[in-house]
VEXDREN-2710 file (C-alpha; in Angstrom, 1 decimal):
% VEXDREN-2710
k/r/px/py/pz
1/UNK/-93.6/-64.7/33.7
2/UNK/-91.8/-63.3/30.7
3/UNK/-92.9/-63.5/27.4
4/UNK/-91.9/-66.7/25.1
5/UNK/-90.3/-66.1/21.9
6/UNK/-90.5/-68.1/19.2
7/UNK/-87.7/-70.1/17.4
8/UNK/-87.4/-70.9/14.2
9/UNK/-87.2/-75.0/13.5
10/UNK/-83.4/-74.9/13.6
11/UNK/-84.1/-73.8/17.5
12/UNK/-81.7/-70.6/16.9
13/UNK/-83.2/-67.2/16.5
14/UNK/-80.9/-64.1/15.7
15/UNK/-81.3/-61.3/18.5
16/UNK/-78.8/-58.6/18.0
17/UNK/-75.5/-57.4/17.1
18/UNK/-73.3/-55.1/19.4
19/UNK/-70.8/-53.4/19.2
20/UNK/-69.1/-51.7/22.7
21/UNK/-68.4/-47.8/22.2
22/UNK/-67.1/-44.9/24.7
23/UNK/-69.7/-42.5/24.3
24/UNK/-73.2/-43.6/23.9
25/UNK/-74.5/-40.3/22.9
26/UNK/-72.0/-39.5/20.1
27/UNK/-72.2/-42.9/19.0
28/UNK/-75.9/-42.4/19.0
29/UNK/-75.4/-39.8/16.1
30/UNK/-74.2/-42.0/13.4
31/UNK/-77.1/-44.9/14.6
32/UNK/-79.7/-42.7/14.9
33/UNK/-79.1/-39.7/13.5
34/UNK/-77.5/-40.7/10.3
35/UNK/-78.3/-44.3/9.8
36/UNK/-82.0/-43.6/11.0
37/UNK/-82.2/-46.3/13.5
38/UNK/-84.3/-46.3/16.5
39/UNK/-83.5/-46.2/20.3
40/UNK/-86.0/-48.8/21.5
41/UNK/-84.6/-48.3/25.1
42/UNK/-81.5/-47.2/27.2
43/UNK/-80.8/-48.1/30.7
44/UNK/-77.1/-48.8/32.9
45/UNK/-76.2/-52.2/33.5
46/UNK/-76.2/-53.8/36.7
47/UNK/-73.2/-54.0/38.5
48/UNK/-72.9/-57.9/38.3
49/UNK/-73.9/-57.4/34.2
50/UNK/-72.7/-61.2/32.4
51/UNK/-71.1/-58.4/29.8
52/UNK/-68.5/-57.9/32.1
53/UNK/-67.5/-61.3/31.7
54/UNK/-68.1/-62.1/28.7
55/UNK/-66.7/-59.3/26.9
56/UNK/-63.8/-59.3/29.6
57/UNK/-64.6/-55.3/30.7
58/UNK/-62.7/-54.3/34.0
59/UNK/-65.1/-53.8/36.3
60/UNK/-64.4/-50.2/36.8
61/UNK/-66.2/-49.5/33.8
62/UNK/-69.4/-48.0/34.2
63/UNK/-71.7/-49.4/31.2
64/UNK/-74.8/-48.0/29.7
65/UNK/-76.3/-49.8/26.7
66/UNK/-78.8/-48.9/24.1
67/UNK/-80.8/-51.1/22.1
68/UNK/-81.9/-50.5/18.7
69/UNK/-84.7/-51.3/15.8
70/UNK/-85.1/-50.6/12.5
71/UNK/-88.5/-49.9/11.3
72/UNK/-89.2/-53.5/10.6
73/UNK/-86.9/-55.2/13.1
74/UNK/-86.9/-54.5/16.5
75/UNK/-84.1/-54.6/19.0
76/UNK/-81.9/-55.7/16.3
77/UNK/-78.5/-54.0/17.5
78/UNK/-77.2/-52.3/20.7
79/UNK/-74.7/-50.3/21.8
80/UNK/-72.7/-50.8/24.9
81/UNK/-71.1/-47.5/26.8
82/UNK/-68.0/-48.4/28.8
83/UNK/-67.0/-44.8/31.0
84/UNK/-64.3/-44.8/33.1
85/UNK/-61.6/-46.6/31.0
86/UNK/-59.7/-46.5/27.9
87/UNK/-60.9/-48.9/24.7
88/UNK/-58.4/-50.1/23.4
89/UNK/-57.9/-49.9/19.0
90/UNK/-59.2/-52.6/17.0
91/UNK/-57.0/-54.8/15.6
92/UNK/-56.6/-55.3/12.2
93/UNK/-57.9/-57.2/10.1
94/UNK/-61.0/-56.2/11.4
95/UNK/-63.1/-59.0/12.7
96/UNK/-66.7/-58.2/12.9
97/UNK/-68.7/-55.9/10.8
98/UNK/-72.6/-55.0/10.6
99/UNK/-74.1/-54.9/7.0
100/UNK/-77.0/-52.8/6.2
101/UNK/-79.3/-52.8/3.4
102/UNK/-79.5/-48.9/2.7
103/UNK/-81.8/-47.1/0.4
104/UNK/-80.2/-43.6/0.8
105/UNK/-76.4/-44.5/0.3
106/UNK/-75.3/-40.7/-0.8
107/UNK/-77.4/-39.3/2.2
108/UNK/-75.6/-41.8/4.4
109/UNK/-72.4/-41.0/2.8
110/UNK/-72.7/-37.5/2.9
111/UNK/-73.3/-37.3/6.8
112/UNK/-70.8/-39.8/7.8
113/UNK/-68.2/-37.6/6.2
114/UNK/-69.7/-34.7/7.4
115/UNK/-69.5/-36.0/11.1
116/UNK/-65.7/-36.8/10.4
117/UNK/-66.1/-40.4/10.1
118/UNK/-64.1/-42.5/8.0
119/UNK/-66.1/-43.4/4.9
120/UNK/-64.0/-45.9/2.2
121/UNK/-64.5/-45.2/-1.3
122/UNK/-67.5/-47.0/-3.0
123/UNK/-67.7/-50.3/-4.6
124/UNK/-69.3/-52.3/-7.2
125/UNK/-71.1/-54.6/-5.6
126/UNK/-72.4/-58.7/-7.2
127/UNK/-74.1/-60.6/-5.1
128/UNK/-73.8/-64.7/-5.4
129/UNK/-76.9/-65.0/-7.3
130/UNK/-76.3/-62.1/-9.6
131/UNK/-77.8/-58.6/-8.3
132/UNK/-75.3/-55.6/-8.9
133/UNK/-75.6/-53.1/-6.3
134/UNK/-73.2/-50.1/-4.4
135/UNK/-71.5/-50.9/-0.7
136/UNK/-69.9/-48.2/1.0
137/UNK/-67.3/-49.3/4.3
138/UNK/-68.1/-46.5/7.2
139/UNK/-66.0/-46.6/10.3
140/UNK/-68.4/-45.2/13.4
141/UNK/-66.5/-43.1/16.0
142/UNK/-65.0/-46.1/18.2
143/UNK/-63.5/-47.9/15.1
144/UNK/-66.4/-50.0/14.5
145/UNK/-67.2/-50.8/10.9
146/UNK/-70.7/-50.8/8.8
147/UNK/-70.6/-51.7/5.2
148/UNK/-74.0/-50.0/3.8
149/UNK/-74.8/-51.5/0.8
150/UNK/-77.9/-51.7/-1.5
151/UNK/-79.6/-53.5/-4.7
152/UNK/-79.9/-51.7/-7.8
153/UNK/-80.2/-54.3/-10.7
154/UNK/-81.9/-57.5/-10.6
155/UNK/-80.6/-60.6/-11.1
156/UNK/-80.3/-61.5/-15.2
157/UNK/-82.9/-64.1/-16.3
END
């Protein structure tokens, strides 16, 4: 019997995020390589995969996936391969993004533009409760976006 997972006292417990990409391994490089995830595991999907459905993929796709951690959090986004058809652009307005607390913004910077990816111009960030910070937009290879952002003044007393 599988393992029980706790849930919080609102009975919802955030899993992951995903975002679907045409080439796991080059999308792998920006997680991984640049971002510093971790690949906790890869496999294919099964044939009769409830992603199919649910993200309405023709089933002539072929789908891998890869699931991901951060050093404190694991399985906390995947990636979903589709081979064998064309993804279509994202829209625009874009609407879905991840947000990442980064501590090494110009490293992160540096090697998404390095890698060719599109990397918007820095911004002054203010949180609700006061905390000034830097975000950075990033655009992963399959039009995906990541804001990286991260704290660098307190809140004022």
């Amino acid at each position: 019997m599988g393992r029980s997972v706790a849930m919080s006292d609102t009975g919802i417990r955030f899993q992951r995020a995903n975002f679907v990409v045409s080439d796991l391994e080059r999308s792998l490089t920006f997680y991984r390589d640049i971002l510093g995830m971790e690949v906790n595991y890869q496999k294919q999907s099964a044939a009769d995969s409830y992603s199919y459905d649910v993200f309405e993929i023709d089933r002539a796709a072929v789908m891998n996936f890869a699931v991901l951690a951060t050093s404190d959090q694991p399985r906390v986004m995947a990636l979903t391969e589709l081979k064998g058809i064309e993804l279509p652009p994202v829209p625009a307005p874009r609407r879905a993004a991840i947000v990442l607390d980064v501590a090494d913004i110009d490293g992160v910077v540096a090697a998404s533009k390095h890698a060719g990816l599109h990397v918007y111009e820095e911004d002054h960030l203010v949180t609700n409760d006061g905390r000034e910070g830097r975000e950075v937009g990033i655009v992963d290879f399959d039009d995906n976006l990541v804001v990286i952002y991260h704290i660098t003044k307190a809140a004022a007393e």
